[in-house]
C-alpha positions in Angstrom: 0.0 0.0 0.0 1.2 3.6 -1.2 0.1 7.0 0.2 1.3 9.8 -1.4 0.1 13.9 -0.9 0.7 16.9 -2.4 2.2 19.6 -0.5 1.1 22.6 -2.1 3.5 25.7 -1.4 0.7 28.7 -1.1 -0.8 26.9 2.0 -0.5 29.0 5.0 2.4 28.9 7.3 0.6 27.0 10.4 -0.5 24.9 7.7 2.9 24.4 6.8 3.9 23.6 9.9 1.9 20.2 10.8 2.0 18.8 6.9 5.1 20.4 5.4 7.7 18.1 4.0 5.8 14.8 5.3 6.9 11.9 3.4 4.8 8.5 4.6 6.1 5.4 4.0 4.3 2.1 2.2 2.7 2.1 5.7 0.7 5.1 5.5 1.6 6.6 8.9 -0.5 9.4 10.3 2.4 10.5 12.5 6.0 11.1 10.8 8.2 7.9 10.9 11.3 7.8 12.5 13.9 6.0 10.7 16.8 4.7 12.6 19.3 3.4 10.9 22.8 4.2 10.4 23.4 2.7 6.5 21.5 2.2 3.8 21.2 -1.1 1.2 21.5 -1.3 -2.9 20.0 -3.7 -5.1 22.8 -3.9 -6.9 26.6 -3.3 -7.1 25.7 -0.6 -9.8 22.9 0.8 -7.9 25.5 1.8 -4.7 28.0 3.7 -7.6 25.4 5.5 -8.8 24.1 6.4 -5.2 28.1 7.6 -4.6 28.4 9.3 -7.9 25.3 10.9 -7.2 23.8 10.2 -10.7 21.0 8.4 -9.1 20.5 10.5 -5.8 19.7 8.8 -2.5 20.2 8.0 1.1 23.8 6.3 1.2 24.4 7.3 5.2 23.0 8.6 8.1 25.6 10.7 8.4 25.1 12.5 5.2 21.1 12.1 5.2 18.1 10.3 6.7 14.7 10.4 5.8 13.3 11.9 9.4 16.3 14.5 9.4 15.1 15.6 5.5 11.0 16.1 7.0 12.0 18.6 9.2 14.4 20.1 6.9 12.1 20.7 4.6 9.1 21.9 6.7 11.8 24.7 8.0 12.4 25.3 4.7 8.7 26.2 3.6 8.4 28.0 6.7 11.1 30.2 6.4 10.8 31.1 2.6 14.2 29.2 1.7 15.2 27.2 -1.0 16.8 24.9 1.3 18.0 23.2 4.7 20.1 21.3 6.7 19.7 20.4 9.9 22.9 20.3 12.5 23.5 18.5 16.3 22.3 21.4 17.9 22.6 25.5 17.2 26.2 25.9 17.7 26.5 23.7 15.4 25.0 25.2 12.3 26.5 28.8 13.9 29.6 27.3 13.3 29.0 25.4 10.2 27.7 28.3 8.2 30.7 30.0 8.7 33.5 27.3 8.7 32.1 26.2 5.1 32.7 30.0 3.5 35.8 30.9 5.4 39.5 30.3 4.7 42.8 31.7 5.6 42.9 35.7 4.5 39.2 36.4 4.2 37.7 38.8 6.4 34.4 38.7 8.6 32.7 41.6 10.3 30.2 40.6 13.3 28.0 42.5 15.6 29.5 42.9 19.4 26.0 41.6 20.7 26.6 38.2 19.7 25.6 34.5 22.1 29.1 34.2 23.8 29.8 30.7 22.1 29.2 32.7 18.7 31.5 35.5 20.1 34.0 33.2 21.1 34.4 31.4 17.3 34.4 34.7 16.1 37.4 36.3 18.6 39.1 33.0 19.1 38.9 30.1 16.8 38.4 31.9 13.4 41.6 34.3 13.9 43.4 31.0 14.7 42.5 29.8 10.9 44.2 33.1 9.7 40.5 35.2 9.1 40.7 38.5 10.0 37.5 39.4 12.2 36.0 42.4 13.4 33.1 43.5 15.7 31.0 46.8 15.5 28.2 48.0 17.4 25.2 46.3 15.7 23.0 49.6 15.9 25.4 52.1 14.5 25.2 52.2 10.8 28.4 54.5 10.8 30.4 51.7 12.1 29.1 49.3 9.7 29.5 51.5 7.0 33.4 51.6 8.1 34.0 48.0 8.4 32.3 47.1 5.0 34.1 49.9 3.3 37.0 47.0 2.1 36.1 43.3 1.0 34.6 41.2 3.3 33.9 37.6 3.3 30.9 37.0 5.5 28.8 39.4 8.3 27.2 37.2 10.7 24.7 39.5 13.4 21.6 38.1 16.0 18.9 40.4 16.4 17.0 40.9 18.9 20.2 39.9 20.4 20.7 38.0 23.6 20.3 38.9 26.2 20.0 42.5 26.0 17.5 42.6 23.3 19.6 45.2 20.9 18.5 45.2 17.1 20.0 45.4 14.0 18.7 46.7 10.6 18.9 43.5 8.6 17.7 45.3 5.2 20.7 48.4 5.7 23.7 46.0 6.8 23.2 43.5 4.3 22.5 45.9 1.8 26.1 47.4 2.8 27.3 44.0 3.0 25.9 43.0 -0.3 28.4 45.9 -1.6 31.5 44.2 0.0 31.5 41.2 -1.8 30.0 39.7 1.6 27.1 37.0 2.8 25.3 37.9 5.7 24.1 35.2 8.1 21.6 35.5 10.6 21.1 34.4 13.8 16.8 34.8 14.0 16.3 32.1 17.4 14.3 35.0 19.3 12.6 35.5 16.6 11.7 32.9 14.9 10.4 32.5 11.5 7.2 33.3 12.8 8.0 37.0 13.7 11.1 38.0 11.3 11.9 36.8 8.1 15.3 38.1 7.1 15.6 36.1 3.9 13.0 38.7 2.8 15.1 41.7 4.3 18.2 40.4 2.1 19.8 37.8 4.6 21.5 35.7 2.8 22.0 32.8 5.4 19.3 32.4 8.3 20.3 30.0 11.3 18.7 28.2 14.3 19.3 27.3 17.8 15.9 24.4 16.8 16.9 23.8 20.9 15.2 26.7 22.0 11.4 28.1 20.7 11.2 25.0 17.8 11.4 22.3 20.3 9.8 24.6 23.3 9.8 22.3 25.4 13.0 21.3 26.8 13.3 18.1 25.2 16.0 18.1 22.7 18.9 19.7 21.0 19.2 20.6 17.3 20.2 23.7 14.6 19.3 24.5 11.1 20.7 26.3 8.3 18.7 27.7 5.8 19.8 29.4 2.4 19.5 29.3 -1.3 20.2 26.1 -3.1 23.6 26.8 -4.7 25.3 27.7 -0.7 23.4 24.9 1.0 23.9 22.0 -1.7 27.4 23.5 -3.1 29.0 25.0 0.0 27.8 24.3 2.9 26.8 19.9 2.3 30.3 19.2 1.4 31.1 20.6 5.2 28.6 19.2 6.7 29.2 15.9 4.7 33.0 15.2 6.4 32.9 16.9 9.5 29.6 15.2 10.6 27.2 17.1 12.8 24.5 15.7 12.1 20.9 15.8 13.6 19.7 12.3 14.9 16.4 10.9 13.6 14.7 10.7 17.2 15.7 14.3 17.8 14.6 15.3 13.9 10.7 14.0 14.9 10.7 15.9 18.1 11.2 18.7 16.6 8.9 17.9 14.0 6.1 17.3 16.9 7.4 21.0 18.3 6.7 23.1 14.9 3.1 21.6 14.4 2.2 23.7 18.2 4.7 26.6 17.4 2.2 29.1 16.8 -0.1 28.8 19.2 2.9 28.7 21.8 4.7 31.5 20.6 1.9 33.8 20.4 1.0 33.3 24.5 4.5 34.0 24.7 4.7 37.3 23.0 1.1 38.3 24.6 2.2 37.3 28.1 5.8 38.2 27.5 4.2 42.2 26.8 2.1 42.5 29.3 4.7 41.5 31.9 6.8 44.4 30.3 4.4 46.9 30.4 3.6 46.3 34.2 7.0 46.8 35.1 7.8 49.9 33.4 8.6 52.6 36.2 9.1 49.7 38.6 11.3 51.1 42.1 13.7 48.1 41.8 14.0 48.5 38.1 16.4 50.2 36.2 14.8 49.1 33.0 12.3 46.4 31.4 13.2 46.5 27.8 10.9 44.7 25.4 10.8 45.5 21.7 7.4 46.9 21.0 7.2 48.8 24.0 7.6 52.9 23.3 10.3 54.0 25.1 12.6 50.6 23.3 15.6 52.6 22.0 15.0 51.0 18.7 11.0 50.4 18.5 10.3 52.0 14.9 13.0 49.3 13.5 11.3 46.7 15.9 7.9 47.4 14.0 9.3 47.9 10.6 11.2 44.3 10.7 8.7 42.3 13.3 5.6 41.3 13.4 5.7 41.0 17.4 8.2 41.7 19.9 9.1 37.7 21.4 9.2 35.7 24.2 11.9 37.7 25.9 11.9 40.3 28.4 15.2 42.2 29.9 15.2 43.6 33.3 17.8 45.4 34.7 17.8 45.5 38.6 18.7 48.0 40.7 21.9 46.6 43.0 23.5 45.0 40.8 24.6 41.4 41.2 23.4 40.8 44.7 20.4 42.5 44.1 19.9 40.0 40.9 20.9 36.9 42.8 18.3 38.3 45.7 15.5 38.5 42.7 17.0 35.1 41.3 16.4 32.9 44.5 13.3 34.5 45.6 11.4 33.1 42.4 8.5 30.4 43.2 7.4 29.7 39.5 10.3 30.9 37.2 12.9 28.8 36.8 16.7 29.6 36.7 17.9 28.5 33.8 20.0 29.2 30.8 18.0 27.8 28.5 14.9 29.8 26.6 12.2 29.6 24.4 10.9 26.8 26.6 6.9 26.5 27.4 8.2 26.9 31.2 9.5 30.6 32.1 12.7 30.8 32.9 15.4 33.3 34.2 18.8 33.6 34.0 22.3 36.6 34.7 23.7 36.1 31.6 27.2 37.8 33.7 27.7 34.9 35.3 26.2 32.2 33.3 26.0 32.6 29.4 28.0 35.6 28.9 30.5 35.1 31.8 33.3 34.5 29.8 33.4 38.4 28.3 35.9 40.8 29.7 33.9 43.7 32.0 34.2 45.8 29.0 32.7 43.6 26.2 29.9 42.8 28.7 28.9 46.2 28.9 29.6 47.4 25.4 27.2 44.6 25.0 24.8 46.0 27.3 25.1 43.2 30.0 25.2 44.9 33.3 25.9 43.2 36.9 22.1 43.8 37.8 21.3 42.5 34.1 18.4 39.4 33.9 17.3 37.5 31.3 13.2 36.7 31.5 12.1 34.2 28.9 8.4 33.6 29.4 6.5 30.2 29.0 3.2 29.3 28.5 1.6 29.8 32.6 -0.9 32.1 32.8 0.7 35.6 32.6 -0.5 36.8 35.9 0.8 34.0 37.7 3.8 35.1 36.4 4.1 38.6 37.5 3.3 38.2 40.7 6.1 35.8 41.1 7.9 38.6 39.3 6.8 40.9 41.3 7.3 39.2 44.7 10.7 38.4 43.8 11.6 42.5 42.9 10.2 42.5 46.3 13.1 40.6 47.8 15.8 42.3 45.9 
């Protein structure tokens, strides 16, 4: 017994998220199959050449492809508006990847300061090491990227909303300047998502994703994608992935499958609950700041509501006190949890000075905007007044 379905492109995007790039077996499954196996077999001595030669395309091994891993490649890719995918082992790793593939010794890459301190530190450390010149500029200042991309320039990588402080970056001007230095410009859209930004559409060349964080939502798994046009993905970056092997596993592949069917619908309670937890503490006494995106007094809210169609799941609060004030707020929580991890459907809080972002020097951490008093909120699925009195009771105790 066959089943076979059209997909058909001009369905909407939640549409595309629970039927997008299913491929049912004989078996006619209703849910996606996972298929774990390693290797593949050939009919025939000259089937396997013409598998290796790639005159007669198909699986060979797992660690080139697998037919889980390739469903939820290509539901990201519908969802994003790319012409193709790959998935990686988990964010860092398609971070890395997409750079590692376009890079070699004398080539040149310009990132923003505000970067994920893993992606700082393959930026400042390991890609100097390969002989790349790098450089970092202050994502919201056009003058300085302007100055950078004034010579040739091999690739711009930039996050925005950037983590943890929430800074933006004009996708459309930078990669229109970078476009001019010869450059590709990769984007790191996990607060986002697909849902709320599409930088493809704002002249991104390269869009990547931490799948860990809002994809998955709910603390289950780990897992990255890498999406692009055909000629970088197939040509450029498969080769890379091909021999170095970070690859997605299939069980991973179909949780995250299960995690963009509800994606929507969590993400919107996020941003609704995630906003109205911002606007309540605006002005609070134990509160420097609460930044959120699409609140007025955001530095940068006409670019957050010229490139987003919401402001996210995260919330930045800077408390008065500093680090012991944070650590009070921190372990007076009752429903939040610490944690370095986001996107989840649980809330979750973390000082990115001493936990994500603790390897920075004093100065990069407040170039970057990451103060002593400096929290991370990234809000779940709980009802969003439960949360803010927890909030609230913990800003209390600080």
């Amino acid at each position: 017994m066959t089943y076979t379905r059209e997909i058909r492109p001009e369905w909407g995007l939640g549409t595309q998220m629970v039927h997008g790039g299913t491929n049912r077996s004989q078996h006619a499954e209703t849910g996606e199959a996972i298929y774990m196996t390693s290797g593949y077999v050939y009919s025939s001595a000259e089937e396997a050449e013409a598998a290796f030669d790639n005159s007669r395309p198909r699986f060979v091994y797992g660690r080139f492809g697998n037919p889980t891993v390739s469903m939820f490649e290509e539901r990201m890719a519908l969802l994003e508006g790319a012409e193709a995918a790959r998935a990686t082992s988990s964010g860092m790793a398609a971070i890395f990847a997409s750079l590692a593939c376009l890079v070699k010794a004398g080539d040149r890459v310009v990132a923003a300061d505000a970067l994920f301190g893993s992606c700082n530190y393959i930026v400042q450390e390991i890609l100097p090491k390969w002989g790349v010149e790098t450089q970092f500029v202050d994502g919201r200042d056009l003058d300085q990227w302007k100055k950078a991309l004034s010579k040739p320039t091999r690739a711009v990588l930039l996050e925005t909303p950037s983590n943890p402080s929430l800074r933006l970056v004009d996708i459309k001007a930078v990669c229109d300047l970078a476009h001019a230095a010869g450059a590709q410009v990769i984007v790191d859209n996990v607060f986002a998502t697909p849902l709320l930004q599409r930088p493809l559409e704002l002249g991104a060349d390269i869009v990547v994703y931490s799948a860990t964080k809002h994809i998955d939502g709910q603390g289950r798994t780990l897992g990255g994608v890498i999406l692009g046009n055909a000629k970088y993905i197939n040509e450029t970056l498969q080769p890379f992935l091909r021999h170095t092997g970070p690859s997605l596993s299939p069980v991973n592949a179909w949780v995250l499958l299960k995690g963009l069917e509800t994606l929507d619908l969590r993400l919107q309670r996020q941003c609704d609950s995630a906003e109205k937890i911002a606007r309540a503490l605006q002005g609070h006494a134990k509160l420097n700041s609460a930044h959120y995106p699409m609140l007025e007094n955001f530095p940068q809210v006409e670019l957050a509501r010229k490139q987003m169609k919401s402001g996210g799941s995260m919330v930045s609060l800077d408390l008065k006190g500093g680090k012991a004030a944070a650590f009070r707020f921190l372990n007076a929580l009752k429903l939040v949890l610490i944690s370095n991890n986001l996107g989840d459907s649980k809330s979750m809080t973390t000082h990115p000075a001493t936990t994500t972002h603790q390897r920075l020097t004093p100065e990069q951490k407040l170039q970057q905007g990451i103060t002593p008093g400096l929290l991370r909120l990234s809000v779940g699925l709980e009802d969003a007044a439960d949360l803010l009195a927890d909030v609230t009771q913990a800003l209390d105790a600080a």
